[in-house]
N, C-alpha and C positions, 0 to 999 in steps of 0.2 A: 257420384263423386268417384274418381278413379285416384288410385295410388299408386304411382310407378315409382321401385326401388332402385337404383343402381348403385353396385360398389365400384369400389376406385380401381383406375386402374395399379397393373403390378408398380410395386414401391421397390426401392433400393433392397429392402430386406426381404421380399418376396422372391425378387433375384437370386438371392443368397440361399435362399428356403429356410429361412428364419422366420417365425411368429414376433410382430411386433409389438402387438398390445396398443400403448397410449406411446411409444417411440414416437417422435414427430419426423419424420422421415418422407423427403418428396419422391414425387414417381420418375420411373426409367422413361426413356424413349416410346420403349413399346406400352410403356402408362401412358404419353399421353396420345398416343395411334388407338390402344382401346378408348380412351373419352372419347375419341373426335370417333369412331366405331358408334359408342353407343347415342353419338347425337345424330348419325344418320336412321337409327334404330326410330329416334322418338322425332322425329323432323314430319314437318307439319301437326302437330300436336300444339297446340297453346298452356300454361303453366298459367296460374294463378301466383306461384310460389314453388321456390325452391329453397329446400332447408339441407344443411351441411353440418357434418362436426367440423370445431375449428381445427382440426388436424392438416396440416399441412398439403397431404396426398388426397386428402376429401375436397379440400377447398380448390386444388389444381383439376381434379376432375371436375367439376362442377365448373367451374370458370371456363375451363376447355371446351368442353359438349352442350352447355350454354351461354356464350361468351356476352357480355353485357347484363 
């Protein structure tokens, strides 16, 4: 079994250089240029599952880099 991590792309408050914590705050432009980055990263690759926090910037990366 393999486990691929990815974090989200940069968020509004990453822009800023603010730490957000639980902020629910979605990603910039270049957030979601880095998804669609790291779905050519893991492309041709098959998923069982993919798990997200319900945080708004984790759910748009994940939706982004693998959309459906």
């Amino acid at each position: 079994m393999f486990v691929y991590v990815i974090r989200h792309g940069e968020s509004e408050t990453n822009l800023s250089k603010k730490w957000t914590g639980w902020l629910d705050v979605q990603l910039t432009e270049k957030g979601y240029e880095d998804a669609k980055k790291a779905a050519g990263y893991l492309k041709g690759i098959s998923f069982d599952k993919i798990y997200t926090s319900d945080l708004m910037r984790a759910k748009q990366t994940a939706q982004t880099a693998f959309p459906g």
